[in-house]
N, C-alpha and C positions, 0 to 999 in steps of 0.2 A: 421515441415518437411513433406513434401511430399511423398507419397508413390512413390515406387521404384521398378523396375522389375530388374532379375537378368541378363535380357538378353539384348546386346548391343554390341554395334561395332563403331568405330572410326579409322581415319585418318588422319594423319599430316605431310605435307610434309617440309624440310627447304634449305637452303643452304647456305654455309659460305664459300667463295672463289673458289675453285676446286672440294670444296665437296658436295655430295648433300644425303636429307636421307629421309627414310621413317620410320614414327611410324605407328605401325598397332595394335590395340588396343580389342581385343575380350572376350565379356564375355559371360557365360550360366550357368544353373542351378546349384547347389552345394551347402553342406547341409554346409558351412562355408565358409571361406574365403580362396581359393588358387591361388596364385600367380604365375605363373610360366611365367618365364624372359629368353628370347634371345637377346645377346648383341653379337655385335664383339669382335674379341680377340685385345685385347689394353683398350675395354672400361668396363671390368668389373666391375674399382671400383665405375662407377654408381650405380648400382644394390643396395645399401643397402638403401640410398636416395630417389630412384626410387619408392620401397619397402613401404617403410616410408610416401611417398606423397600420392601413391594409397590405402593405408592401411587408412590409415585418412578418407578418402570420399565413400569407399567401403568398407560392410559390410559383404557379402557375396556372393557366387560366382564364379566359376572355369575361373581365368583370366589370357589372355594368353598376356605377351607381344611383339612384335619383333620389332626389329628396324635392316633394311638392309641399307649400305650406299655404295655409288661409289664414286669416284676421278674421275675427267676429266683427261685427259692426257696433254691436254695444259700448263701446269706449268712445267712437268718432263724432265727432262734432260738425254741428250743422253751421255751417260759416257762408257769409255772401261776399262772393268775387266779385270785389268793387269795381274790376274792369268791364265784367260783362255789365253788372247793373248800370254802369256810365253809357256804356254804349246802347241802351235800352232803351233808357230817360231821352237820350239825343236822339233817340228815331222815334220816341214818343212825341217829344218836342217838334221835330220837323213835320208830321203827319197833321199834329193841331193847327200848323200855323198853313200847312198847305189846305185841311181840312177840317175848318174852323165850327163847323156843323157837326162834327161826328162825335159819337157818345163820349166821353170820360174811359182812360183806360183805366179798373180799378189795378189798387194792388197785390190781390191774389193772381191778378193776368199775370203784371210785371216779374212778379215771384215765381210764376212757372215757366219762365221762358229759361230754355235749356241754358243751364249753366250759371245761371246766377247765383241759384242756393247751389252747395257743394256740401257733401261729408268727405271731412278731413280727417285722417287719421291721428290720437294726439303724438304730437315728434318725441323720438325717443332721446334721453339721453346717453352720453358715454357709457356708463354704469348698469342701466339696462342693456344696452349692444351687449356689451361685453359679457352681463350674463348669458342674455340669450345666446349666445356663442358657443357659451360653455356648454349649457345644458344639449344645444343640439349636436357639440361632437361628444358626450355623455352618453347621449341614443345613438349615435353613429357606433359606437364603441360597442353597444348594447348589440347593433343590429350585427357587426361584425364579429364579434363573437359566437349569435347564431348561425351564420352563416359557417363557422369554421366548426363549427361542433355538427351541423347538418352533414355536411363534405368528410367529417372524419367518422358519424354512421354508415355513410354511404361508400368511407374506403375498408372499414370493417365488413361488410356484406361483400364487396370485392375480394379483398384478404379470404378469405373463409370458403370463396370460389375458387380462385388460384391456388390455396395449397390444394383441393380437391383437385383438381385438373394435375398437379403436380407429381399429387401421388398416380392418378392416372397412369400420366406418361411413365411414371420411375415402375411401375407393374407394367405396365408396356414392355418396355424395355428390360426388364429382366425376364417374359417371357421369349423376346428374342433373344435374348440370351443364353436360352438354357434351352430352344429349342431343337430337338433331335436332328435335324438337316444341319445345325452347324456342329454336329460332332464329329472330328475326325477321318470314323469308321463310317459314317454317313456321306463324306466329302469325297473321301478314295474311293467307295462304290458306285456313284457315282460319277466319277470323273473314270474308273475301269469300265464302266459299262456301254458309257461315249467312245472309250478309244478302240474295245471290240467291235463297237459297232459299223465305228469308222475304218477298220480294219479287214470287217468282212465286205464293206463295202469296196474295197480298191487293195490291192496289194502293191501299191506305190506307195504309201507311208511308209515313214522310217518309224517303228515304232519308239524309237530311243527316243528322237526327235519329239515324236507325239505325245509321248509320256513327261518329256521337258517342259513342254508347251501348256499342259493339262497343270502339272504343278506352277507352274507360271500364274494361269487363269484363278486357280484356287487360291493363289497368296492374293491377287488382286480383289478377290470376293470376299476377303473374308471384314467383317464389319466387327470387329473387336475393335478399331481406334474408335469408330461412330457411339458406338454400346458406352465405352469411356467418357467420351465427351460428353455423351448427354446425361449421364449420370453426374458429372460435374456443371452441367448446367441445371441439372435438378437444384444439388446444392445451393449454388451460387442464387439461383432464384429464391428461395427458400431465405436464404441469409438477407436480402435483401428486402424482402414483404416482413421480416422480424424487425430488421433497422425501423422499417416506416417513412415517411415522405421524406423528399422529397425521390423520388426512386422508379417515375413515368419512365425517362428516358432512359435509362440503364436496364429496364425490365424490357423494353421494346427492343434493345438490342440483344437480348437472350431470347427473345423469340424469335428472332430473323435467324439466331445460330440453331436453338431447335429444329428449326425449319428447314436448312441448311444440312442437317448432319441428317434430319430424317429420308431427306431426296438423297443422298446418298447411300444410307440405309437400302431405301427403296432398290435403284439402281444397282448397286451389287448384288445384290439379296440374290439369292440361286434356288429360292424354293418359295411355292405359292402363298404358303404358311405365312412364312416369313415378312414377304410383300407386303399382306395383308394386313400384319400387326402393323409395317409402317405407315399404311394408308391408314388406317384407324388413330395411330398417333399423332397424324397429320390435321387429322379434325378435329381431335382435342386443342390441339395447337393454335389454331384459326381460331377456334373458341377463347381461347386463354388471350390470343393478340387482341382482339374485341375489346376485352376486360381489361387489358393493360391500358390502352388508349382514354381511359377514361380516371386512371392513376395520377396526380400530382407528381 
């Protein structure tokens, strides 16, 4: 399975006799999976279906659905609401008899008083619903498949960032590695050159002591567990963007360990050089956590 981004958009338009509709399909960032559905009133008992289909293929994500639909008017019939025309005629009738002078109401008046004439829609039967139902979770189906093929280009262009960023940090990290202040013969001359120094300055050290003390400092500098780790965090990340979705929340907590082993990198480190390379892996990192937050 292919990696996956959480962000995407689709579109699917259909139409089954008078009616026509649009699926509008959006998704973005969100620490799980929420679904949130706009239907019309009549078509509610899609929605659990609906639910159902997108739930299967999306893992995580704030997804929004709507679907608006129109009716032509070509099919509807022009029908008069016998209630309103009654109640017309009775205030026609009372005005005549109050005022027995006043012209004839013709019957184009009566016919344009709001409400009399109506277009109806013709009622559908069981057999049409039921088509129509079909057809529009058919385009449902249509739309959510664009939407998951959208989200898995967009976790491909991600993929293809993080290995970049990956090899980064793992060239990183093997120039710390292989950097001359952590060799040995670099480490004692340095730490001889501190305790002369400290020596010329006071003839109160013990120098045994000081020399105990300096090898002490040096085991605690040295960053070969950090170097370790993040080279299996290299891996471990790598194995995981090959798996493919769903794999947001397991890649953000390799970044928070990156992050983790680089501040300590940092922190020990005994030479400028060295710092350096971990402030610089440090921004890759940030870079890379970015990219992750928008992973399935």
């Amino acid at each position: 399975m292919t990696l996956a981004s959480m962000t995407g958009f689709a579109r699917a338009e259909g139409a089954r006799g008078a009616v026509r509709w649009t699926w509008e399909l959006r998704s973005v960032n969100g620490k799980g999976l929420d679904i949130r559905m706009r239907l019309p009133t009549g078509l509610e008992d899609l929605e659990t279906s609906l639910r159902e289909a997108a739930s299967k293929v999306l893992n995580r994500g704030n997804v929004s659905i709507g679907l608006s639909m129109q009716r032509e008017q070509g099919d509807a019939v022009l029908q008069v609401n016998e209630a309103a025309l009654e109640a017309v005629l009775n205030a026609v009738h009372v005005l005549h008899r109050r005022l027995p002078d006043a012209a004839p109401v013709s019957l184009d008046g009566i016919l344009s008083h709001k409400g009399v004439l109506e277009l109806r829609e013709p009622e559908e039967d069981e057999t049409e619903r039921a088509a129509l139902r079909s057809e529009l979770s058919a385009s449902f189906a249509k739309a959510l498949e664009d939407l998951v093929a959208m989200r898995r280009g967009e976790g491909k262009a991600i993929r293809d960032l993080l290995l970049t960023q990956l090899k980064t940090i793992e060239t990183l990290t093997k120039r710390a590695e292989d950097h001359p202040a952590r060799t040995p013969e670099a480490i004692r001359a340095r730490m001889r050159a501190q305790v002369e120094m400290l020596l010329e300055a006071s003839d109160a050290f013990d120098a045994a002591r000081l020399h105990q003390e300096a090898a002490l400092l040096a085991t605690r500098a040295d960053i070969r567990e950090e170097i370790d780790r993040l080279y299996a965090h290299v891996a471990a990340a790598r194995d995981l963007i090959e798996k493919g979705s769903p794999a947001g929340r397991r890649l953000d907590f390799l970044a928070q360990e990156f992050n983790r082993e680089t501040n300590t990198l940092c922190s020990k480190s005994n030479d400028t050089e060295v710092t350096a390379i971990g402030l610089e892996m440090k921004a890759v990192i940030d870079q890379m956590r970015e990219q992750i937050q928008n992973v399935e």
